[in-house]
C-alpha positions in Angstrom: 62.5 12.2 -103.0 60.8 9.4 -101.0 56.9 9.8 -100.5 55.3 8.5 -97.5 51.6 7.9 -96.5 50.7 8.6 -92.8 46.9 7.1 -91.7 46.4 9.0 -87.8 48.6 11.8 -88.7 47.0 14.3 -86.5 47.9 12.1 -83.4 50.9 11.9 -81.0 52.7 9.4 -83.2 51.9 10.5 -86.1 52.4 14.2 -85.7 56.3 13.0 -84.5 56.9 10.8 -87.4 55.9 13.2 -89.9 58.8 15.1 -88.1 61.0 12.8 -88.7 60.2 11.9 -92.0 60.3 15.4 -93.1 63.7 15.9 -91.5 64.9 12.9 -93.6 63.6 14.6 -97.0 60.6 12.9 -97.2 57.2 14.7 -99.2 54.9 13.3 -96.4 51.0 13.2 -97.0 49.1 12.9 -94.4 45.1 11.4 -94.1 42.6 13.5 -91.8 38.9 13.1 -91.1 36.5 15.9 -91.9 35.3 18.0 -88.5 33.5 21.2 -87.8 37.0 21.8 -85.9 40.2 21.6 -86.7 42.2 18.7 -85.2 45.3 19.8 -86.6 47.3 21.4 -84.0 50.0 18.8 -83.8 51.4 19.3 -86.6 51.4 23.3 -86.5 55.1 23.6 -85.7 55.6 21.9 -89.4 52.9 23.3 -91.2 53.7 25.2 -94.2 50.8 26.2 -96.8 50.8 23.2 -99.6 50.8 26.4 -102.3 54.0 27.1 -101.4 57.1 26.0 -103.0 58.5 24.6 -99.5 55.9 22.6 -98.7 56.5 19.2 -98.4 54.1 18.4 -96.0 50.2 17.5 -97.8 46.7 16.9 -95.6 43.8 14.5 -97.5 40.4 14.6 -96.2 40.1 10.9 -95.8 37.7 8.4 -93.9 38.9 4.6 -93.0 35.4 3.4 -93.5 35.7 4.3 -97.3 37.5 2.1 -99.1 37.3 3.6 -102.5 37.9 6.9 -101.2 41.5 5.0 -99.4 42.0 3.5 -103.1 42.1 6.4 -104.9 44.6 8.0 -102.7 47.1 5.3 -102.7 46.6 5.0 -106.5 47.2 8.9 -106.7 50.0 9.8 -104.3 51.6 6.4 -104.9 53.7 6.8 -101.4 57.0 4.6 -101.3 55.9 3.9 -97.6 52.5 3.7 -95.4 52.5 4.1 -91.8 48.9 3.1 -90.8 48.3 4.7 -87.5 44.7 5.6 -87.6 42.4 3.9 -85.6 39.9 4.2 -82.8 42.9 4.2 -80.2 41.2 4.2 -76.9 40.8 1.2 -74.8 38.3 2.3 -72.4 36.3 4.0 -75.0 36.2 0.6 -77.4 34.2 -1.4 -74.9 31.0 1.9 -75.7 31.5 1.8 -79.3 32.9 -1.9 -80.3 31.3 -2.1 -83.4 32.9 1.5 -84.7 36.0 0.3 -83.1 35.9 -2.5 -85.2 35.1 -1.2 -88.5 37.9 1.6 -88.2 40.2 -0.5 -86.7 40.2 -3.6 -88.0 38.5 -3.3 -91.3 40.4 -0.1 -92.0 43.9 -2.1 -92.3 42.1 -4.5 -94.6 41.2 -1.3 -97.0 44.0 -0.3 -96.8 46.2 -3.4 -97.6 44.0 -4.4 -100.6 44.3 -0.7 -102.0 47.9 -1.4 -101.4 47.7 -4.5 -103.5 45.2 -3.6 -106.2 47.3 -0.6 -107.1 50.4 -3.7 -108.1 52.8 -0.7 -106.3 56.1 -1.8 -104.8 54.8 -0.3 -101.0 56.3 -0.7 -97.7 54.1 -1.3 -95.3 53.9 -0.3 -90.9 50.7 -1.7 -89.2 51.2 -0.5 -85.6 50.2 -3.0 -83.3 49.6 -2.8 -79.8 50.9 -4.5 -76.7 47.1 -4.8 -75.6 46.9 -7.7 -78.3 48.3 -9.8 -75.9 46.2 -8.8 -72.7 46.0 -11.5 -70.1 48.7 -13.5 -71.7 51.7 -13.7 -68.5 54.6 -11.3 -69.0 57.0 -10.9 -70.5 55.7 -10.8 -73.9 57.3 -11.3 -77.2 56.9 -12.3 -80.4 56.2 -15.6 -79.8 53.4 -14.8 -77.0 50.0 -16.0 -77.8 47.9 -13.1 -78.2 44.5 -12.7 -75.5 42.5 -9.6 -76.3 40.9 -8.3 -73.4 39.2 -5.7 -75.0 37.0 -4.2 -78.5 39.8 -2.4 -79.4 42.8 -5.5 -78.5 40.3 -7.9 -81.0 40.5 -5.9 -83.4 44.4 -5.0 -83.3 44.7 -8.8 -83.1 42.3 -9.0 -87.0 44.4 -6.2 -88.1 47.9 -7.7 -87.4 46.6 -11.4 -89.1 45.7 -9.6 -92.2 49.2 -8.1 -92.1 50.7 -11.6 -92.1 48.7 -13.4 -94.5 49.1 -10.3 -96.9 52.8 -10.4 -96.7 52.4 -14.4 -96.9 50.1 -14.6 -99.7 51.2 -12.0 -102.0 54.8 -11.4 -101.3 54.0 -7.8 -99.5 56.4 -6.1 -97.8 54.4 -5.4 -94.5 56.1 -5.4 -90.9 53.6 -5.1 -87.8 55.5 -3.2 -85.0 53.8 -4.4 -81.6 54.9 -1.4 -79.7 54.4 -1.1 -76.0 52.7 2.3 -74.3 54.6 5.3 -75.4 54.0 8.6 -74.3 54.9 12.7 -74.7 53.7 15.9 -74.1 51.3 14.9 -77.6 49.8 12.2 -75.6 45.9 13.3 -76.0 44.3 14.1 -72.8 41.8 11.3 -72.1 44.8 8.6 -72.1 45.8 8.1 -68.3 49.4 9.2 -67.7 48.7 13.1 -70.2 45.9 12.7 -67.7 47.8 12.3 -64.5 50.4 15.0 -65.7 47.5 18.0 -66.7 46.0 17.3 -63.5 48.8 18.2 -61.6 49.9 21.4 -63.6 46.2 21.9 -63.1 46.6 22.0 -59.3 49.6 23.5 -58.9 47.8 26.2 -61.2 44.4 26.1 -58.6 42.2 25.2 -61.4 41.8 21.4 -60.1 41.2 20.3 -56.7 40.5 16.5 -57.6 41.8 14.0 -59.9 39.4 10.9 -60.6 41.0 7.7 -61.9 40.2 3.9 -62.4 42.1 1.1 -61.8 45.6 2.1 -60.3 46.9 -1.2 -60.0 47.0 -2.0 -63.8 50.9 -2.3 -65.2 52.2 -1.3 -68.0 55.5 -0.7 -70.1 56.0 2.9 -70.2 58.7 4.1 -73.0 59.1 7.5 -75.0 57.1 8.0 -77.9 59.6 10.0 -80.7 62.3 6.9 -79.8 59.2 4.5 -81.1 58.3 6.6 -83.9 61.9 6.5 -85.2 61.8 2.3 -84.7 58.3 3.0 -87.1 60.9 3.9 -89.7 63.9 2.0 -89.3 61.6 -1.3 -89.5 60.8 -0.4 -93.1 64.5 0.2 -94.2 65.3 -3.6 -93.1 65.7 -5.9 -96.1 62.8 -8.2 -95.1 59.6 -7.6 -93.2 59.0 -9.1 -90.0 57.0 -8.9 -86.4 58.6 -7.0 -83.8 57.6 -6.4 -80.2 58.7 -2.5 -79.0 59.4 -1.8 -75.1 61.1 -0.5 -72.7 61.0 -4.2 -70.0 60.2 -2.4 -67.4 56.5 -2.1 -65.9 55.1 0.2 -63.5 51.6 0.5 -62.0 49.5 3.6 -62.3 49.7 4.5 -59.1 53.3 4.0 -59.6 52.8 6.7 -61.9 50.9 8.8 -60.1 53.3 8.9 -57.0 56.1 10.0 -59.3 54.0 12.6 -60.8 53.2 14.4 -57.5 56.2 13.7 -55.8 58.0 15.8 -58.3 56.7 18.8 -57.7 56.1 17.9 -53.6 52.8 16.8 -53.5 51.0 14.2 -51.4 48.5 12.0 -54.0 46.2 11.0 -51.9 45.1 14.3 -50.7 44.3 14.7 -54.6 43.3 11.5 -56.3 39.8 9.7 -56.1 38.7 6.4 -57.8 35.3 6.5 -59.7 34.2 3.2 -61.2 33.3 4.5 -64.3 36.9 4.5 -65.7 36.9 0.7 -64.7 36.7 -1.8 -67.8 34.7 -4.8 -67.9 37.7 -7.1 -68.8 41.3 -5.7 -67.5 44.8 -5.8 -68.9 47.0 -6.7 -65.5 50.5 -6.6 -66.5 52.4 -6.0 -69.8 55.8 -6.1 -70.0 57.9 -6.3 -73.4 60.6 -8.9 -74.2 62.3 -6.9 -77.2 65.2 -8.7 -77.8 64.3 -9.5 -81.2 64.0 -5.7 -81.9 66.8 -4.7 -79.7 69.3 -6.7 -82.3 67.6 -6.4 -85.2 67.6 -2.2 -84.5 70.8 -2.0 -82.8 68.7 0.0 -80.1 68.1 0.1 -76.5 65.4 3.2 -74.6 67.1 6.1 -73.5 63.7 7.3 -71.7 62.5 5.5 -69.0 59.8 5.5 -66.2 60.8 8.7 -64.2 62.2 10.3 -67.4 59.3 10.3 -68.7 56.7 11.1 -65.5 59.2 14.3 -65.7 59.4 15.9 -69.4 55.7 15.4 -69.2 54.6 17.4 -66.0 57.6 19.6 -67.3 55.7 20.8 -70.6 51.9 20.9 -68.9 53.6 22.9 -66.4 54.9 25.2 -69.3 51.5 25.2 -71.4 49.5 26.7 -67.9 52.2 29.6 -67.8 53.8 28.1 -64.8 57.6 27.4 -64.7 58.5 23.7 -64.6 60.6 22.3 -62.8 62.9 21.2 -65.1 64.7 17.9 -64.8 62.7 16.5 -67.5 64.4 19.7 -69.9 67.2 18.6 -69.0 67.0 15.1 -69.3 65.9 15.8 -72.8 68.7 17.9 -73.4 71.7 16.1 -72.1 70.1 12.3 -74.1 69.0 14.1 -77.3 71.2 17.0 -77.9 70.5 16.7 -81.6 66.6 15.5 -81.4 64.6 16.1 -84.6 61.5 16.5 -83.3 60.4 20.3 -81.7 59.6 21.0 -77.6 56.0 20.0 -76.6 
């Protein structure tokens, strides 16, 4: 049985790939951070108590600041794989807390690769890299495409993805950095913009919002589906070689874009609804990112079966369903008819 090590577990992709790891036989261990709450509720539709003989799913208290604490589980679980998706994820919120950002984000992959190496394991290796590592640079964007950071948290995807390459250079590591484009589900947390955009309407239609407040609606981005990235995650590290590849959809949409599809969906008029407050603003703006991922597209033998208005869909679909109300239902549908055998569960 294969064992793999999941950093960011508790979040939207890593709550799908332990899904999909476990549906492939995996015994999947999983790093949290100590709270007064729990931050576990992701992953309650696979949770099974670790006493009991099903369980094939384990949670590690675990902090990406520590390194000894991240040596001594990689020493002791000894994973076949690590996904490292933990970070400090939110763009806007980087530029308040850069030097945090920084330390969990960038430093955290170095921790993590030198455990990796100290512990002289045979470990394959995902860093998941972001598309806002190339930030002003003109679209499309590949591989190739010189990186521009445009933000605390972009920098320090940039370090991460470096120390990625000159660990796989230096000592033969087995390491791919997958530079994936904005994906997004009904697990997308709630302060990103389009989970944002989607609550807010459910919350309307179910009169307990009036007013959605956004920032900059003319920013573009590459919008694909999440549990189609996550699998990518894996298939990367069952290639023979590690490599660099750019995940996306090609297409780019604004959000306003967004926003219009959103309400028009369930017959609403935005701009009776949606107000712009400068504080969501950032000081340094990503304009357009759009992903060239041919490389990735060959390599994988894929191409996206969720796009743009797919996705605006499944996701008002399940906040409609989480406030009680009924949804619409395209997105089920949609969902249905391109995934009749998906692996991972509803919303």
């Amino acid at each position: 049985m294969k064992r793999a090590l999941i950093t960011g577990i508790t979040g939207q992709d890593g709550s799908y790939l332990a899904e999909l790891l476990l549906s492939k036989g995996y015994q999947v261990h999983g790093i949290v951070r100590r709270a007064s709450t729990f931050n576990t509720e992701r992953l309650d539709q696979i949770y099974v108590d670790p006493h009991s003989a099903k369980a094939k799913m384990f949670l590690h208290y675990g902090d990406l600041s520590d390194a000894e604490q991240i040596s001594n589980m990689v020493y002791n679980i000894k994973p076949d794989e690590i996904y490292h998706l933990g970070a400090q994820s939110h763009v806007r919120v980087s530029f308040d807390i850069p030097e945090y950002t920084g330390n969990v984000t960038a430093l955290g992959t170095t921790r993590i690769l030198e455990a990796v190496r100290r512990s002289g394991l045979k470990i394959k290796f995902y860093q998941a890299s972001s598309s806002e590592m190339f930030g002003a640079s003109h679209p499309p964007q590949s591989e190739k495409t010189i990186f521009w950071p445009r933000s605390p948290y972009a920098c320090s995807k940039v370090y991460s993805y470096w120390m990625v390459r000159n660990y796989r250079d230096g000592y033969k590591m087995f390491a791919s950095n997958g530079i994936l484009f904005n994906h997004e589900s009904p697990r997308r947390g709630g302060t990103f913009v389009t989970r944002k955009i989607t609550r807010a309407v459910a919350s309307i239609i179910a009169r307990k919002q009036s007013v959605l407040y956004l920032g900059n609606l003319e920013a573009r981005r590459d919008w694909g589906f999440a549990p189609e990235y996550v699998e990518l995650m894996w298939k990367l590290l069952q290639l023979p070689k590690s490599d660099d590849y750019v995940i996306g959809t090609g297409h780019s949409h604004s959000v306003r874009d967004f926003v219009k599809e959103v309400f028009s969906y369930v017959g609403l008029d935005w701009k009776k609804y949606v107000k712009i407050d400068p504080r969501y603003f950032r000081p340094t703006e990503v304009e357009n990112l759009i992903a060239d991922a041919s490389k990735a597209k060959k390599a994988l033998k894929w191409q996206p079966k969720i796009l743009f208005k797919d996705l605006a869909k499944i996701m008002l679909d399940a906040d409609m369903r989480s406030m009680n109300l009924k949804p619409i239902g395209e997105g089920d549908r949609i969902l249905r008819k391109k995934f009749p055998n998906k692996w991972w569960n509803a919303d």
